[in-house]
N, C-alpha and C positions, 0 to 999 in steps of 0.2 A: 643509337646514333644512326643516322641518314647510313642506308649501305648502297655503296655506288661500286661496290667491287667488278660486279659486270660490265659497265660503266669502264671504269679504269682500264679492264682490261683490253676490252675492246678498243678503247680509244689508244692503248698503249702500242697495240699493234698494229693500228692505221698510222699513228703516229711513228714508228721504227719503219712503215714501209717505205711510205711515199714523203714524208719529212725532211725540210733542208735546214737548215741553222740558220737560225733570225740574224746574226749579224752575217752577212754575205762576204765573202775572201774579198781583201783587200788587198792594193799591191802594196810594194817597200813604199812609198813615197806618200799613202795613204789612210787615215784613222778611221775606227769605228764609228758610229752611230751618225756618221756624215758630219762631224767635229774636220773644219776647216786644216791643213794641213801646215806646217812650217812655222808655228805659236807666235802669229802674227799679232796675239794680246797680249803675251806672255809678259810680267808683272804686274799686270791686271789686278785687282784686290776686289770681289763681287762681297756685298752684304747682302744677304739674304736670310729674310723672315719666314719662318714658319711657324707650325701648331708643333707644342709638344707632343709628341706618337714615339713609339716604338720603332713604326714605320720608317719615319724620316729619321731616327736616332741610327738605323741600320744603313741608309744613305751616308747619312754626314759621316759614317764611321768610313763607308769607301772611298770619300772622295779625293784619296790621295790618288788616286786613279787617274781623274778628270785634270788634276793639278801636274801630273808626270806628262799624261797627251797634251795637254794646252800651255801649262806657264799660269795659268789662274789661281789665286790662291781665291776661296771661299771662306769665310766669316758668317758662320749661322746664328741667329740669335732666335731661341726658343719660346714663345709664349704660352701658356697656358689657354685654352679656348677660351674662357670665360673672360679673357682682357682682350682676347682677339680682335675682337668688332673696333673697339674704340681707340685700338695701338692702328690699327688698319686705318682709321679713318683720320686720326689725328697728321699719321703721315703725309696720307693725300694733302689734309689743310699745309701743313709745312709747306708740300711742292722742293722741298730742298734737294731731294735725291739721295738722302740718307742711307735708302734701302734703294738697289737694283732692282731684287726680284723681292714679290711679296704672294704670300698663299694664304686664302681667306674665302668661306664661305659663299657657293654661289650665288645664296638670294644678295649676299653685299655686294657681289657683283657691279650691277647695274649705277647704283648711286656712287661707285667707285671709275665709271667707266672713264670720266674725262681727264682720269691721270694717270688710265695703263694704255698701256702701249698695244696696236692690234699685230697681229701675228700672219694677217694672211699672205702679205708679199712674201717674209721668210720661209711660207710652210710650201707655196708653191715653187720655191727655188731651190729648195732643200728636199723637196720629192716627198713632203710627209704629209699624212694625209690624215683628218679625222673620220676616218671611218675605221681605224684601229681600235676604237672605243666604240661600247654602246651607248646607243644612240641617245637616252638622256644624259648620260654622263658627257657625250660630246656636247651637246643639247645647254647642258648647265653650264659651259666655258664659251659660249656665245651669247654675246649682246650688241643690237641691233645689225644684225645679219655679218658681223664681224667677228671674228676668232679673238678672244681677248687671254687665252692661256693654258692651258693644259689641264684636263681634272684628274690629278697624280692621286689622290688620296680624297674614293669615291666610295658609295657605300649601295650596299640592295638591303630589303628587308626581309629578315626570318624570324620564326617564331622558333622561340628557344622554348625549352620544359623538360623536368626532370624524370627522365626515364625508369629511373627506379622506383619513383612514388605511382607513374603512370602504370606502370606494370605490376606492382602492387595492387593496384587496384581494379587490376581490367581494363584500361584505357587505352585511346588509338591515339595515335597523332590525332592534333586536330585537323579539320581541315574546311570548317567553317568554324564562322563566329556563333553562329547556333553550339558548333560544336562543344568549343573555347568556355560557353555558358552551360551546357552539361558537365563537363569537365571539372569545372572552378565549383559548382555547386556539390559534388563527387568528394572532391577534396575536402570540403570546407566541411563537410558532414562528416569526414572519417575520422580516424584516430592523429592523423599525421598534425602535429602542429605545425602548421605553414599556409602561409595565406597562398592564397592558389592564383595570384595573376598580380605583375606588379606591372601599374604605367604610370603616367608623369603628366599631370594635369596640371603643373603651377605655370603660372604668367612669371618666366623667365628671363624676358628680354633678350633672349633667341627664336622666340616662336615655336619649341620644341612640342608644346603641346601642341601643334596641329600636324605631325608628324603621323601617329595612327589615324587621327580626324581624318586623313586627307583618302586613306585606303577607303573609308565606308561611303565619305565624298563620290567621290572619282565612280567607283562599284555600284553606287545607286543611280550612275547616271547622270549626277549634278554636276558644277562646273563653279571653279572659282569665280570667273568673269562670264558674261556671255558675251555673244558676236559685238556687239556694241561697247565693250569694256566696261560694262555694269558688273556691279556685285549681283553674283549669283548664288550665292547659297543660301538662301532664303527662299530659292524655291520648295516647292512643294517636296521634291524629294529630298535636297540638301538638309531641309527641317528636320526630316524624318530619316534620315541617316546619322544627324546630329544625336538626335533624340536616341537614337541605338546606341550609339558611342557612348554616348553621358550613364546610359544606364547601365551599361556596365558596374559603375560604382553607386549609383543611386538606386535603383531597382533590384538586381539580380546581387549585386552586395559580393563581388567573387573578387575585387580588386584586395590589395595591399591598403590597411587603414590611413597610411603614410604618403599616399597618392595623389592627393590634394595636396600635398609639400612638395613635392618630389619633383624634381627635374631629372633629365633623362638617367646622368652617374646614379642617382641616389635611387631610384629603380632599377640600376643595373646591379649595383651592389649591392642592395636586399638581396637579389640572386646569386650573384656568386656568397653571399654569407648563410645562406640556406634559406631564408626568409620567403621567398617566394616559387611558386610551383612553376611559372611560365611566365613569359616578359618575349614580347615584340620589341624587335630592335634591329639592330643595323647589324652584319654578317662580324664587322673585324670582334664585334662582342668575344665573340667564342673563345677568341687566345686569352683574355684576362678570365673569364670563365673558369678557366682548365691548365690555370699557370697557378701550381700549389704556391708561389708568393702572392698573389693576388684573391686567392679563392679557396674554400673550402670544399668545393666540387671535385670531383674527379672526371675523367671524359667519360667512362662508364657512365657516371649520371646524366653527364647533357649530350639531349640530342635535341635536333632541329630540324625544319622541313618548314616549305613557303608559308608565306602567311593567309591565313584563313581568307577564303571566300564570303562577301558578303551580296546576298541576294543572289548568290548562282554566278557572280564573279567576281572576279580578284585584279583589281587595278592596283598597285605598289609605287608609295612616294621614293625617287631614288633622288641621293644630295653626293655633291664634288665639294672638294675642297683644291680649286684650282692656283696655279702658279702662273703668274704675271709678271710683265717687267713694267717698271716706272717709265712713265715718258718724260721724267726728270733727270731718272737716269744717266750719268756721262757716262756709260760703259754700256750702250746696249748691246751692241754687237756681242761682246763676251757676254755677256747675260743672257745672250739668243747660244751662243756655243754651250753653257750652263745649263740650260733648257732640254737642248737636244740632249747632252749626257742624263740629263737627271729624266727625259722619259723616256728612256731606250726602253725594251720591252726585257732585253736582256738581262739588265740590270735588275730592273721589277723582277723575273723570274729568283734570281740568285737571293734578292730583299725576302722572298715569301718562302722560299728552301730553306737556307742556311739560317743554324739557330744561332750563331755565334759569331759576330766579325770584330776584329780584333783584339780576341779575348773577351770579349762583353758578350752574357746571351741579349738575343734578340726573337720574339716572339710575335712573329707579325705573320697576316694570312690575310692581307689585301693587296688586290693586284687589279689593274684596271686595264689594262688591253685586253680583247678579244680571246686573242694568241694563246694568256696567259690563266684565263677563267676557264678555258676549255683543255690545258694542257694538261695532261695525266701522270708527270710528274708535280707539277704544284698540288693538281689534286691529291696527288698519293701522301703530299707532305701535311696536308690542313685536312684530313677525315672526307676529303667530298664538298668540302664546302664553297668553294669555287662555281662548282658547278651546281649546287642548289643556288645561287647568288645570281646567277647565269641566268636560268631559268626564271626565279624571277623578276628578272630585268625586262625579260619579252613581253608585260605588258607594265609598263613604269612611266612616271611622270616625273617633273620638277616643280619647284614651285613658281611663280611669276617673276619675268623675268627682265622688270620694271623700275626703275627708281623710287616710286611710292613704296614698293613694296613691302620697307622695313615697317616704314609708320599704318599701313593699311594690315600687316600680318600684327602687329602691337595689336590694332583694336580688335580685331579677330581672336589672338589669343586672350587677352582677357575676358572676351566673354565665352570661351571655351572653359576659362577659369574657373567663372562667376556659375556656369550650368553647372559644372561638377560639385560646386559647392551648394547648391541648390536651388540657383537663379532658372526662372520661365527658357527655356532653350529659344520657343518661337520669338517670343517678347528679343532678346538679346540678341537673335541672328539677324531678326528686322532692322533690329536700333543700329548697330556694327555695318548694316548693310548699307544703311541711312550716311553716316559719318563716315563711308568710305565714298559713296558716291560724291559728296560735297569736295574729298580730295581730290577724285577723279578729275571732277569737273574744271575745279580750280587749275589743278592743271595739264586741261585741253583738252582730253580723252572727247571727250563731247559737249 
């Protein structure tokens, strides 16, 4: 496992010297997290939509909290990710105001924007500032130069793998993809039965397969769009970064046979059920990992450390799942008071420590303020993981942050699909490039 004890410690004792308490002394007549005073909404009733997590199960269990300081009762209704996209967008066509607040993937963002509501008059009256997050995660909750909601539930990318096969057999962390292809070929030779790399190449209807694509992208230089908002990955490097990704499972042969099916769960879960030796994926992975109801792992066996370098650097795709209010909404105001309690950093701390709130465990190790990724108590609670998450954030992207974007990432993932399964890479990133431009075109870009 990642050891950051030094780390810790040091950070523990900068942190006891010169550290004040994130929510700042208030007087009698005044609330925390800048929650308006004297429950001016009070029987208010907010419905709000989220993603089923752990994370947000650990909120919604506090917020009789939020209901004691304001008078607002909350009404959560949980989704599953996989119905997300289409409960999100069904709502926007409604326009009824059904839901207050709604949380939903950054790239939906955009094609969602003309029915949330923006944020910047509240943020600057209220003293809060996005620079509390890093900067793609702030980055992902902006659409056209407007604050459209908070990215509560944000992710960085690490490379998982199981330490006991690695050390078994002589193995370093990786730390390139060269590496990753020594490693996987290691494994695949030895006695261990376990496929040594699992990733998730199916055309999803999330775009999940361009998830790791976007690391060797980004690494070799290339660019989704160029200056002119053309498709760029057809360039000459993008080709040939593509063409390293793909071979991972075509060539070098070190993936999970299951990988061509596989969407992101179903790669994650060959690993926690011992099926695979490493898997790239997003940091909150680790708690179902290492949660003996969910996994056959132990933490002894996984550890983790950034994701490999490709070409001598490491660019990392990072994703929000931000919280918005409807401009359908009758209750924004309370919904803006909802907001503020639900991204206190305070709160987030307590969400990513405490394993149990109200009798219920709770297994979560994502936190998305600054504050909160570098603090050495959350570290001390998640192994370090924070702060590998941290780190690689400092050179991180998003994806486009565009209205086309669902239908222009569709034709891009399927032919991410189509190479893994043995289709021409060039032939397919040309043709995708082609029938993205014609969208562009159509509407306006050029």
């Amino acid at each position: 496992m990642t050891n950051l004890r030094g780390w810790l410690l040091a950070s523990t004792m900068a942190f006891s010297i010169g550290a004040v308490s994130i929510a700042p002394v208030q007087a009698a007549d005044e609330l925390p997290y800048g929650l308006t005073p004297g429950k001016p909404y009070e029987g208010t009733e907010l419905n709000v939509m989220s993603v089923v997590t752990p994370q947000f199960t650990g909120i919604m269990l506090r917020d009789d909290e939020f209901e004691e300081m304001t008078g607002i009762t909350v009404n959560w209704t949980e989704i599953p990710f996989v119905g997300l996209q289409e409960k999100v967008s069904s709502v926007g066509v409604a326009a009824d105001g059904s839901f207050d607040v709604v949380n939903y993937l950054d790239s939906w963002g955009p094609p969602n924007a003309y029915w949330l509501l923006p944020l910047d008059e509240w943020l600057e009256r209220d003293g809060i500032s996005m620079d509390r997050y890093p900067a793609a995660f702030a980055k992902s909750a902006v659409y056209d130069d407007q604050v459209m909601g908070f990215p509560l539930r944000a992710h960085a990318q690490l490379m998982f793998y199981r330490q006991d096969i690695f050390d078994d057999l002589g193995l370093e962390a990786p730390k390139t993809w060269d590496d990753v292809i020594e490693a996987g070929k290691a494994i695949r030779a030895s006695d261990h039965e376990i496929e040594p790399l699992a990733l998730y190449f199916h055309n999803d209807g999330n775009r999940q397969n361009l998830f790791i694509w976007l690391n060797f992208l980004w690494a070799a230089g290339g660019e989704v769009f160029d200056a002119d908002f053309r498709p760029a990955w057809n360039s000459p490097e993008g080709i040939q970064a593509t063409k390293d990704y793909i071979a991972l499972h075509t060539e070098h042969q070190i993936t999970h046979p299951g990988s061509l099916q596989f969407v992101e769960q179903d790669a994650r879960v060959s690993f926690q059920q011992g099926n695979a030796a490493m898997m790239p994926v997003w940091w909150w992975a680790y708690s179902p990992m290492t949660n003996p109801e969910q996994s056959v792992l132990t933490e002894e066996q996984v550890s983790f450390t950034g994701m490999p370098s490709y070409q001598g650097e490491t660019v990392t795709y990072a994703i929000s799942m931000p919280f918005s209010i409807s401009q359908h909404s009758q209750n924004q105001e309370a919904a803006w008071e909802f907001l503020k309690w639900l991204s206190n950093p305070e709160l987030e701390k307590k969400n990513a420590t405490e394993r149990e709130v109200a009798g219920t465990p709770i297994v979560n190790n994502v936190v998305t303020h600054i504050a909160n990724l570098q603090d050495p108590e959350v570290n001390e609670a998640n192994a370090g993981i924070q702060a590998a998450a941290w780190e690689s954030l400092e050179n991180s992207d998003i994806m486009p942050q565009i209205p086309e974007w669902p239908e222009i990432g569709d034709i891009l993932s399927t032919a991410i699909a189509e190479a893994a399964a043995g289709g021409d890479v060039e032939e397919l990133m040309n043709e995708s490039a082609e029938r993205a431009e014609k969208i562009l075109s159509r509407a306006g870009y050029f």
